[in-house]
RONU-821789 format. One record per residue: x, y, z of N, C-alpha, C in turn. Coordinates in steps of 0.1 Angstrom, whole numbers, plus 5000, padded with zeros to 4 digits. Atoms other than C-alpha are relative to their C-alpha. Layout:
RONU-821789
XYZXYZXYZ...
***
This chain:
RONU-821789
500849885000500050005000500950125000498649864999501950344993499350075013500249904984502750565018500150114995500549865010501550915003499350115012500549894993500651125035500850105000499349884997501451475030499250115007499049995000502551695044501349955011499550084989505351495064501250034999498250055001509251445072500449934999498950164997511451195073499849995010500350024986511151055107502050055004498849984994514451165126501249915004498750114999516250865128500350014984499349995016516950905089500750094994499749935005518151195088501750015000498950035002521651205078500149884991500150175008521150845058500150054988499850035017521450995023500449954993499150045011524550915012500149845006500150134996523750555026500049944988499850095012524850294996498749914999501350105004521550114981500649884996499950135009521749784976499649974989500750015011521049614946498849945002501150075003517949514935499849884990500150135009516349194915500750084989499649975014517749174880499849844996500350145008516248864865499449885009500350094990515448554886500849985006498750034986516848404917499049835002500650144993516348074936500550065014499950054988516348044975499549945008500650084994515847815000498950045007500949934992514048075022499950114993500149875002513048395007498950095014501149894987511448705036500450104994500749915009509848945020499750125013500049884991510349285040501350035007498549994989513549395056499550125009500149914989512149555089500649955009499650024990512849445123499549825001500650165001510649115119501149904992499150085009512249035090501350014998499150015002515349105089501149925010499550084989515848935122499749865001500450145005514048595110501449994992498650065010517148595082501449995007499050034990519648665107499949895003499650104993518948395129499849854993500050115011517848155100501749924994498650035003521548195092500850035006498850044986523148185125499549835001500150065000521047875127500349864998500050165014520947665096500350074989499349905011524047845078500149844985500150135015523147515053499050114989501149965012520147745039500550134992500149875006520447995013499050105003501349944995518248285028500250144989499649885008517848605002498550105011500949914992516048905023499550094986500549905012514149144998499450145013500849914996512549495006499550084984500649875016509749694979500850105001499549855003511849994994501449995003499150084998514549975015500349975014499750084983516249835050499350105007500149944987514549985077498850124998500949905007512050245056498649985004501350044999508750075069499450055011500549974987507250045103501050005010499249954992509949995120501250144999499049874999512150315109499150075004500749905002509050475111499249975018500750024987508150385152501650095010499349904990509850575187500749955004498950034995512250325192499749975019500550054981510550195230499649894996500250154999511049815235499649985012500550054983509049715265499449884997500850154995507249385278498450034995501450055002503749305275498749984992500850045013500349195261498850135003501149895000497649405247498849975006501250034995494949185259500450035016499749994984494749255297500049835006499850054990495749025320499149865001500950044995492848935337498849904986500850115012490848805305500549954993498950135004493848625296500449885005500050104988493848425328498849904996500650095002490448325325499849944988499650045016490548255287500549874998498550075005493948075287500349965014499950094985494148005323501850085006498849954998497448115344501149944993498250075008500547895329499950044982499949995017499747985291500250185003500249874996499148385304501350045003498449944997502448385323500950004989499250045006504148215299500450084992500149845014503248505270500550095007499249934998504148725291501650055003498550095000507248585301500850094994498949995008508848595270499750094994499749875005508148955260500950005009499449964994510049025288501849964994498750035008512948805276500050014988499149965014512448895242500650174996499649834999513649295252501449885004498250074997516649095271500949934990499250115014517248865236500450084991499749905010517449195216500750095006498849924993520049365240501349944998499150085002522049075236500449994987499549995013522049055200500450154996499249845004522949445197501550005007498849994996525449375221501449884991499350165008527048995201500650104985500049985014526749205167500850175000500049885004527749535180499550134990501349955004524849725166500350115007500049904995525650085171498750094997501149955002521850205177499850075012500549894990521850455208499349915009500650104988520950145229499850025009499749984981520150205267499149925005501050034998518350005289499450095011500549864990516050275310498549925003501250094993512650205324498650084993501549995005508950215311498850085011501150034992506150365329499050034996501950045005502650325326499350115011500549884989500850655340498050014997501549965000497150715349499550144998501149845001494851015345498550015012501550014994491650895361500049915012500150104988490550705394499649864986500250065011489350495363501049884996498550075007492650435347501049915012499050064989494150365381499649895004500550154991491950065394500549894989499350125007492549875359501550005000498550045003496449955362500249935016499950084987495749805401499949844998500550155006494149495383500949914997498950095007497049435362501449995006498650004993499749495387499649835009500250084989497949275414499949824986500150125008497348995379501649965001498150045000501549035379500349975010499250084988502148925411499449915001500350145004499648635408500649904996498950125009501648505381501450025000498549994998505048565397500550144987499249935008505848825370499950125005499849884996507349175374499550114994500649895003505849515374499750075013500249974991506349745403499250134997500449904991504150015421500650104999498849895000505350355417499450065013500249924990504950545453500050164996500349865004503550905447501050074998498449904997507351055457500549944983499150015011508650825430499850034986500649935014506350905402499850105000499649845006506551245409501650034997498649945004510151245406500249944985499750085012510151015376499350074986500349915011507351205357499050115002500949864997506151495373498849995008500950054993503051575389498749984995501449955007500651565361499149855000500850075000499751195367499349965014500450064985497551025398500849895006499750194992499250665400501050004987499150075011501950465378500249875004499250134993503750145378501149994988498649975010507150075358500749854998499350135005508449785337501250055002498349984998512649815345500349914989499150085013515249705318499249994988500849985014513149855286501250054993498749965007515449905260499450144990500549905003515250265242501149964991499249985014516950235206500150094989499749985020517750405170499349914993500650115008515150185154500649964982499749965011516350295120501749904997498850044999520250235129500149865005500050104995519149915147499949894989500450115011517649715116500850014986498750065007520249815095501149915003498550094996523049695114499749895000500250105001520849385118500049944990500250085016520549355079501950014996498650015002524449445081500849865006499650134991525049135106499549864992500350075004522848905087501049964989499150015013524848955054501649945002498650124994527948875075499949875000500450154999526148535076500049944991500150075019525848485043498350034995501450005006521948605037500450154989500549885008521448835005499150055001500949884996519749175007500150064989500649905013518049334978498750085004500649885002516649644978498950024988501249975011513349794955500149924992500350165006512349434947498949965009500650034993508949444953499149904995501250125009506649124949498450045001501049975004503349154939498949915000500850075000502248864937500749835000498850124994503448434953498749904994500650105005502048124939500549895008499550084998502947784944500249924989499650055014504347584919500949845007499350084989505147204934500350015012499449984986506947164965500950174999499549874998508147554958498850114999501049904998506547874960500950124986499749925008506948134936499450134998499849865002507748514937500050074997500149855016506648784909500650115002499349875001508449064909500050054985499449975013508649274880501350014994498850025007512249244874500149834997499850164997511848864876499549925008500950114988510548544896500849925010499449994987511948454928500049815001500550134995511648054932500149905012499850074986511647894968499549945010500950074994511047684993499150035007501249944986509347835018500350184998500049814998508448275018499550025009500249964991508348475046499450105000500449845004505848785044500450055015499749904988507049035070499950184993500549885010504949305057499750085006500749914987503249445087498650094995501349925015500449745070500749994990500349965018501849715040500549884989500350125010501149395026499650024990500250035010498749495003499049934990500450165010498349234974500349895010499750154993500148994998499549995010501150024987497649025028499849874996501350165003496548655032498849995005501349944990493648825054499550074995500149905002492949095036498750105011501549894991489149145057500750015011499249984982491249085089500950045006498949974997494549175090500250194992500349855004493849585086501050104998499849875001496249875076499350075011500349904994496350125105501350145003499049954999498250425108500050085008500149954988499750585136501450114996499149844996501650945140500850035011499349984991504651075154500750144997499249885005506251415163501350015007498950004987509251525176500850154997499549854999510551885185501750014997498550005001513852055181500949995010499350004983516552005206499950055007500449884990515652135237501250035009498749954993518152355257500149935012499950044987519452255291498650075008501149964991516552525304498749944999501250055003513852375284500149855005499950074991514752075298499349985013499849964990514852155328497850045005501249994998511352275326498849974994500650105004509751965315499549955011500750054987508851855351500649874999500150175005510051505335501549995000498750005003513451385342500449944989499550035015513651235305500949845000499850125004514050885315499849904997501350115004512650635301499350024985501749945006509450605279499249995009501149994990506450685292498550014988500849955007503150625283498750005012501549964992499350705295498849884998500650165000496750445297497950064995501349935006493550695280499949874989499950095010492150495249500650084989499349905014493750785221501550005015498850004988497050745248500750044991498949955004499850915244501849945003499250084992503350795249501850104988499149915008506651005246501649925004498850034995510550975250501150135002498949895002513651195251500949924989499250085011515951105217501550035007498649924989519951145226500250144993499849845005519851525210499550035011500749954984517551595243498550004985501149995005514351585213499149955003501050054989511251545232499149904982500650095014509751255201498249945013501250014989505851235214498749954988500850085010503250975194498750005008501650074994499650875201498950094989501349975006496051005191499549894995500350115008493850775172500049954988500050065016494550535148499550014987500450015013493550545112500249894991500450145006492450235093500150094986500049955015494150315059499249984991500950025014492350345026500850014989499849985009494550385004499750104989500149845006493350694987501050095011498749914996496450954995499050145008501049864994493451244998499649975010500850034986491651105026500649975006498950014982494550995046500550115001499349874993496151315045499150095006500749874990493051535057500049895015500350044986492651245083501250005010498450045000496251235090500350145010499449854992496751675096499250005007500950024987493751615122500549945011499650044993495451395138501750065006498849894994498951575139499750055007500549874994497451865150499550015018500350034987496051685180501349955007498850034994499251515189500850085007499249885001501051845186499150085014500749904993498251975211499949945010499850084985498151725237501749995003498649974995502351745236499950115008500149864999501652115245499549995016500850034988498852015270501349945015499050114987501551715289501350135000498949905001504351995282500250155000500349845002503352405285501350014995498549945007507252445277500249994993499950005011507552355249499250054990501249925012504852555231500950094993499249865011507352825219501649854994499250085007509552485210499749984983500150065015509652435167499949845003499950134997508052115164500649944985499350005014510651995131499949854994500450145007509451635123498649945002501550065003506251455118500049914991500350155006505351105106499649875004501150084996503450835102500349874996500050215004503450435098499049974996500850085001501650175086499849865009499950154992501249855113498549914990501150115002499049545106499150015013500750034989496449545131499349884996500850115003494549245138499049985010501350044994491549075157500150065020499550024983492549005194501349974999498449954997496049075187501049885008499750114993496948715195501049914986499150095014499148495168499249944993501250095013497348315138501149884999499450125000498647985135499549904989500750115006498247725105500250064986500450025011497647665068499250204996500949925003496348005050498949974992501350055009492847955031500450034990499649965016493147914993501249894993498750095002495947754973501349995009498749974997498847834992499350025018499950024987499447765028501250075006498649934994501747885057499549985014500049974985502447995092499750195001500249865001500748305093500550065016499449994984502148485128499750125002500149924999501748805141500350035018499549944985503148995173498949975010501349964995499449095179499049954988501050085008497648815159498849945006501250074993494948635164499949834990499850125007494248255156498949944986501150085006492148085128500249925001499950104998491347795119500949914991498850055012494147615099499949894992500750065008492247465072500550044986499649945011493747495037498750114992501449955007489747615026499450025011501049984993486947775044500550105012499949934985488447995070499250115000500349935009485848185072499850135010500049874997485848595083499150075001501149915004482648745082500250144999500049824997483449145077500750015011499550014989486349105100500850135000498849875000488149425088499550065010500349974991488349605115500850145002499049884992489449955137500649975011499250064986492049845166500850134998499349914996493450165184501349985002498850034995496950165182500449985012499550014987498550005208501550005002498550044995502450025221500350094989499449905001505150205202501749914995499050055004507649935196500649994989499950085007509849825172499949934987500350135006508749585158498249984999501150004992505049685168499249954986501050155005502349365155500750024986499050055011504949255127499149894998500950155006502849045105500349974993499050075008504848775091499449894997500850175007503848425072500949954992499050125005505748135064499449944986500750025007504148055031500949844990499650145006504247695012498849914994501550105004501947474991499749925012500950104987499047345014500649864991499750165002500446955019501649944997498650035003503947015011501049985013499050024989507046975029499850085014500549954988507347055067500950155002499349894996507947425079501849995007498750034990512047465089500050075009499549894990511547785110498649925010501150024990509447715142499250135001500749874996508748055148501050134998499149895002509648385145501650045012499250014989513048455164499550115008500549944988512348635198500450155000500149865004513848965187499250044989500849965012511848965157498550035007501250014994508948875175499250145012500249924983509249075208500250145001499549854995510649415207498650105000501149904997507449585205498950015015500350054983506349415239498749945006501250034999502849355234499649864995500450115005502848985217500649925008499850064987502448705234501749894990498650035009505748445223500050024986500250005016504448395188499449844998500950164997502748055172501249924996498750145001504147725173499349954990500850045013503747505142498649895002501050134993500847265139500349884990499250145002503047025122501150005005498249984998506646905128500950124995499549915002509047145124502049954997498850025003513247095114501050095005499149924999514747335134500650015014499050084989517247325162499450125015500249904988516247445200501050145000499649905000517047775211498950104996500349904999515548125211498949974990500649985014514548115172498749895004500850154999511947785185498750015012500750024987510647855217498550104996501549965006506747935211498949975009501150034994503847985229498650054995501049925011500348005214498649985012501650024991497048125239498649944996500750055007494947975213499849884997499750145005493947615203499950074986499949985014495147635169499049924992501250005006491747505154499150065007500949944999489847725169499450054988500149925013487747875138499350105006500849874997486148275142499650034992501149935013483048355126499450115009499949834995482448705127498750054995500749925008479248915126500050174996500149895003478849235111500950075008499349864991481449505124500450124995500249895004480349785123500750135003499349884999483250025134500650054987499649945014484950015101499250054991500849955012481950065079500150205007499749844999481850395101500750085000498949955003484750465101500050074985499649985014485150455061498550105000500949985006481350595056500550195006500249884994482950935084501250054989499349985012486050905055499750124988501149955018483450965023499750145006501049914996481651225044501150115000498549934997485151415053500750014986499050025009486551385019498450114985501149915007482551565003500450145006500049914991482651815029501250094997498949865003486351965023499949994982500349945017484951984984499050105003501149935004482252204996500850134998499849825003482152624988499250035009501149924991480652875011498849985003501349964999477452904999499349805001500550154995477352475004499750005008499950054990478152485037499150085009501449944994475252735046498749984991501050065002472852525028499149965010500650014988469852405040500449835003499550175003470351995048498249965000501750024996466851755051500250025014500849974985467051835089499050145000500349875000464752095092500750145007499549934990465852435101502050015001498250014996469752295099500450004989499349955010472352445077500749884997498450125001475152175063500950065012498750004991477552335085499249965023500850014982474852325120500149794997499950184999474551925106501649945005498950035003478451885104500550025017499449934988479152085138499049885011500450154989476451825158500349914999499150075000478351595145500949985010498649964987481651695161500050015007499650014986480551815189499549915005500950124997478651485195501249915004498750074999482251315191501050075009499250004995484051505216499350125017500749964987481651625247499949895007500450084992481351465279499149965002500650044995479051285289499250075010500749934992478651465318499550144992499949885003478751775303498550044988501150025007476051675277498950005007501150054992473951555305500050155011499949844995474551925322498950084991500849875009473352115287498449945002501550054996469951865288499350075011501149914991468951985322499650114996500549855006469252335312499350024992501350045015467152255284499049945005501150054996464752125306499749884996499950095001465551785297499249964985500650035015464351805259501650044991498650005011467451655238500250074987500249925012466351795205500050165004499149855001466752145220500850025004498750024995469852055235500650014987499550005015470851945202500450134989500349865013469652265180501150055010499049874995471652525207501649944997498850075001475052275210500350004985499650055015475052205172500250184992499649905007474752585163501050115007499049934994476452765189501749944998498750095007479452505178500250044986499749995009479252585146500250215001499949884995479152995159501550035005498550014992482752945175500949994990498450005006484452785147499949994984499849965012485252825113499949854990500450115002483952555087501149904998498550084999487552425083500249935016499750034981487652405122499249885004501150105002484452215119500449864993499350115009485751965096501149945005498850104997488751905113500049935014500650074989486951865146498949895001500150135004485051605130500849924993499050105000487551405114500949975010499550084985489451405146499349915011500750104994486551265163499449854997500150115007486051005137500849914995498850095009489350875128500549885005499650094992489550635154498349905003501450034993486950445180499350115006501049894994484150605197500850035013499649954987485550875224499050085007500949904994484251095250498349934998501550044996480251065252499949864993500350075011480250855216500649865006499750134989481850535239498349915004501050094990478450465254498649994988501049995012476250465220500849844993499450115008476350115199500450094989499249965012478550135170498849994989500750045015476149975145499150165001501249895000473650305157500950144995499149905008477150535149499850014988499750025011477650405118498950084991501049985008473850455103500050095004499749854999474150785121500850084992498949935012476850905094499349984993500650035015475250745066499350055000501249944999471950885074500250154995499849874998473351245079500850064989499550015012475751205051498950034986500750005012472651175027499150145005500349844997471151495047500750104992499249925006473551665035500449994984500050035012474351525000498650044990501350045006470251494993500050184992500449855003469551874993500750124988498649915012472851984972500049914986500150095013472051754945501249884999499050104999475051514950500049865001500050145006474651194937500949905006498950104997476950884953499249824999500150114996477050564949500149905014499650034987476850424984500449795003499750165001478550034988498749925005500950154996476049734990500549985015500150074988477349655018499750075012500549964990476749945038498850025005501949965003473450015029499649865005500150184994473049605038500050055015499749994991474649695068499050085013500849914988472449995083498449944997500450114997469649805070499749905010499850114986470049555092499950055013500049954990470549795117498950065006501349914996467249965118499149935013500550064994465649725138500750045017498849994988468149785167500250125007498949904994468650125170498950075009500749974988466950335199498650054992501949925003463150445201500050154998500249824999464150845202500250004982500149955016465050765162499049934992501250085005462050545159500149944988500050065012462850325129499449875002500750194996461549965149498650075001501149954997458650185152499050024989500449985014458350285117500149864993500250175007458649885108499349955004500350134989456849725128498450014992501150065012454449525106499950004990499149965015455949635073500949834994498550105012457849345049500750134996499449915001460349585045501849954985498950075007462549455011500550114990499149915009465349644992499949934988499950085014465349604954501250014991498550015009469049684947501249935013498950134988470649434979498849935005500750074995469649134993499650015016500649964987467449245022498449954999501250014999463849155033499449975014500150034984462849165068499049895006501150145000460248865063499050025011501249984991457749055083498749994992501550055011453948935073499350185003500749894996452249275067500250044983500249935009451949535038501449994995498549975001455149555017500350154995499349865003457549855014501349964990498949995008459849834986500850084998498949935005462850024971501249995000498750054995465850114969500450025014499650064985468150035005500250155002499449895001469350395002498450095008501249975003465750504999499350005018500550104991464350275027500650065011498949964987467050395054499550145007500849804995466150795050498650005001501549934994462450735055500149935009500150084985462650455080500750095013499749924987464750715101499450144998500349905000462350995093499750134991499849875010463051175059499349954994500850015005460351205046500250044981499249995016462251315010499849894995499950145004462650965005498949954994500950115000459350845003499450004986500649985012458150914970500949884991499850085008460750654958499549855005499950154999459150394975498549964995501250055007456450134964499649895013500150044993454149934978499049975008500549914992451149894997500350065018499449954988453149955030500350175002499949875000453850335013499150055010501549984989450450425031500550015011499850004982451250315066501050074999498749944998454750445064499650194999500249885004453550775053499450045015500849984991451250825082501249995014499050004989454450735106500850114997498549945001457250955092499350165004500149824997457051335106500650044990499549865013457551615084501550075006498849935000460851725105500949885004499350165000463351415101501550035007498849974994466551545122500049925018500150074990465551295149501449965005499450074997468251045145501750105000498749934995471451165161499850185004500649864996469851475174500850005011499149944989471551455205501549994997498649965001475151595203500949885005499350104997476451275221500149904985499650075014477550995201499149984985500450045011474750935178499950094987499749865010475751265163501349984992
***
């Protein structure tokens, strides 16, 4: 997937790398016994120890760009311990001995990647310093109580910070902490070079802009397309992480997300100094948009988080969703930092990771021709059937987690389903580990040929036939449908954005602004404006949605909703179902679209999707109300609600805006159910998502 967000920098570890010698690239065909496909941290550390291992194989490393250019050049260089799933629902799940065990070996796989920097002399700004994990809320503090008191259950470490010590460690801006010791803080950039420099001492070849496109099988081999030529080998390793691609073997599950990072100019001894933070360590916050910062060795305060973004691949829509999200990073640095506000902030940039299900390992056979060991930091398991695995709508939004490395490196052993037996057991434990959150990685679920030691040792929380069938998940359709809406919206002109929409009464920009501010008011604070309003939400709604739009400028507006939409639901929009978010966009989306004449094709599947959802969503937007006794069948997707009564036909498009109230719609429908429906729908249709909280 290209990486096309502007406007950005190089990340700060590259800088100076120009006159760095390119390797060569393909030039015709090759054979190898192993080919791995990515030269990041994953992979480039699989080929190393493949050929410290079993210097019998020929291993050739490839990268589309080059060493170190991906996710890992492109992360803050913080190796710490642990898993993303908590603790406690990993106990009862997996029970304590499989729980410890994962966690375990993060721990030793930060200690297995100090040791190989140290064996290979890897000059990457190495130190080992300490991690802490800081609260905000009485909230935040009881679940980091949870998971301290889960770590002494299972004999593993993670101490208590005492109020003195976390204020001296990081000021007084949090309530509570606790602190993994011995985290390793590196040069991620300089680190996976030297690794691909150590490898090649082994004898593995490294070719540069050689990117495949597309892997077959062909007999007991597998086969490599490249446009310079075809690759032919026994076994391929994808270590692609987001930017698989064509080579996703998941494509609904294994999702593109991308995550932002800034980092200011070197700060003086005084600015320093009045950071409150003595600058050791990383540190991160335990919010769900968390933050999590470092000191580089220039003294450059490097400070990541906000909410993730589930790429699309269109370059336009990630970059407006992308400067929304800077902008916030840059403003919560400001917030954890007042000193640094007159600091130049001189870099900015973003990655691509793989996110996946429950961020647990996949283990087994891929569906389709071609099999493997699919693996992942932060994978999850299927069922390892050469056919049928099946995914229902599993793409998904997973809030970045961690900061590592190596962070959910998604890599796959690939080989014709039935063929010979995998040689690698598993990913080696620096490949695996450095980002801190996966649990060992998966073991094979056949024999394996490869010699004890580090590279082998595997632990998987999952029975590896487990299979996961998935219903409807409806954060990404919202996600993508708050995309489309964000991507109309910065096309409009002036006199658009003071149109009227079908809410009654409400301009495009009063629709757009109750939006936003629906995505980033409290709860309480919502539930404050209601009383004042004498507990009538729709006039809550009208004052909040226009006095918001009164304050800020329609650009301001737009970028206060894409920041509220680029991620999961925050602030109030948390306690609203997703599926009721979602048809809330789409709904409001065509509010806005209908009135300006703007035509879109909207996907089958979401229209399917909200569809489905009408039935479900609350009584204040009355849609189960407006069905109820209706056959209610779409005539451009397969829908029909198989209720015995009058039928309502149309199109799904159609069906959606009257069933929640817009009466615009109804003229396209047929039927004799038109009648009844008619007599339900009000003449002012700005019901659904009327209140500023989430369903806005």
């Amino acid at each position: 997937m290209p990486d096309l967000i502007e406007p950005e920098t190089a990340p700060i570890w590259w800088w100076g790398t120009a006159t760095t010698p390119l390797r060569p690239s393909l030039a015709g065909d090759a054979k190898a016994d192993v080919l791995v496909v990515g030269a990041g941290l994953a992979g480039t550390a699989t080929a190393y120890f493949l050929a410290r291992q079993r210097p019998d194989l020929e291993v050739l490393l490839i990268d589309a760009s080059q060493v170190g250019l991906g996710a890992t050049g492109r992360s803050t260089g913080i190796v710490g311990p642990g898993l993303s799933a908590p603790l406690r629902s990993m106990r009862r799940r997996y029970g304590d001995p499989v729980t410890a065990a994962a966690f375990a070996s993060t721990v030793a796989g930060v200690t297995e990647l100090g040791r190989l920097i140290q064996s290979e002399r890897i000059d990457c700004d190495a130190r080992f310093e300490r991690q802490t994990i800081c609260a905000l809320t009485s909230q935040q503090e009881r679940r980091m109580r949870r998971h301290t008191a889960d770590l002494r259950d299972l004999g593993l470490s993670g101490r208590w910070l005492a109020a003195g010590d976390l204020r001296r460690s990081v000021g007084g801006f949090y309530r509570a902490g606790f602190a993994y010791d011995d985290v390793l803080l590196v040069d991620p950039y300089r680190l996976v070079t030297g690794l691909a420099a150590a490898a090649e001492r082994r004898g593995v070849r490294v070719l540069e802009r050689t990117r495949v496109h597309r892997i077959q099988p062909d007999g007991d081999q597998v086969l490599a397309h490249t446009p310079a030529g075809t690759i032919r080998a026994g076994q391929v390793l994808l270590a692609v992480d987001g930017y698989g691609d064509e080579l996703n073997p998941h494509p609904s599950s294994v999702v593109p997300l991308r995550t932002h990072v800034v980092a200011t100019a070197p700060l003086t001894p005084v600015e320093r100094e009045a950071l409150g933070w003595n600058g050791f360590g990383g540190v991160i916050d335990q919010r769900n948009f968390f933050s999590y910062y470092r000191l580089g060795v220039d003294d450059r305060l490097i400070f990541g988080g906000g909410p993730a973004l589930v790429a699309s691949g269109d370059p336009r829509r990630d970059a407006l969703g992308s400067a929304a999200v800077f902008r916030r990073v840059v403003e919560e640095m400001h917030q954890r930092f007042p000193a640094v506000r007159d600091v130049p902030v001189e870099a900015r940039w973003s990655g691509l990771t793989g996110a996946t299900l429950d961020r647990l390992p996949i283990v087994g056979p891929v569906g389709g021709s071609w099999g493997g060991l699919p693996g992942a930091l932060r994978g999850w398991l299927v069922r390892p059937r050469a056919r049928d695995v099946r995914l229902h709508r599993a793409a998904l939004q997973q809030r970045a987690r961690r900061w590592g490395v190596a962070y959910r490196r998604v890599a796959v052993v690939a080989q014709q389903h039935g063929g010979r037996p995998l040689r690698v057991a598993a990913l080696p434990r620096a490949a695996r580990l450095p980002a801190g959150d996966g649990p060992t990685g998966p073991r094979l679920a056949r024999p394996v040929a490869a010699s004890p030691g580090p590279c082998c040792a595997a632990v998987s929380p999952l029975d590896p036939y487990e299979e996961i069938v998935m219903k409807t998940d409806y954060l990404p359709l919202m996600l993508e449908e708050s995309r489309d809406l964000a991507t109309l919206l910065d096309a409009l002109d002036d006199a658009q954005w003071h149109a009227s929409s079908l809410c009654a009464g409400w301009r495009v920009k009063d629709v757009v602004a109750h939006m936003a501010v629906g995505h980033s008011m409290s709860v309480l604070a919502f539930g404050a404006a209601v009383a004042r309003h004498r507990f009538s939400v729709d006039a809550t709604s009208l004052t909040l949605a226009r006095s918001f739009a009164e304050r800020h400028s329609e650009r301001q507006v737009l970028d206060l909703f894409v920041a509220g939409t680029s991620g999961p639901p925050r602030a109030s929009a948390r306690f609203v179902p997703v599926h009721e978010l979602f048809t809330d966009h789409l709904v409001h989306h065509q509010d806005i679209r209908r009135p300006l004449g703007l035509h879109r094709e909207i996907p089958s599947g979401r229209l399917l999707a909200a569809l489905e959802s009408l039935p479900r969503l609350s009584s204040r937007i009355g849609s189960r109300k407006r069905m109820s006794g209706l056959r209610v069948v779409a005539s451009d997707v397969e829908f029909d609600s198989g209720a015995s009564g009058p039928e309502l036909r149309g199109p799904a498009e159609a069906l959606v805006m009257t069933l929640t109230g817009r009466r615009a719609a109804l003229e396209e429908l047929s039927g004799p159910g038109v009648e009844v429906l008619a007599t339900r729908v009000s003449g002012s249709p700005h019901r659904l998502g009327s209140s500023p909280a989430p369903r806005a």
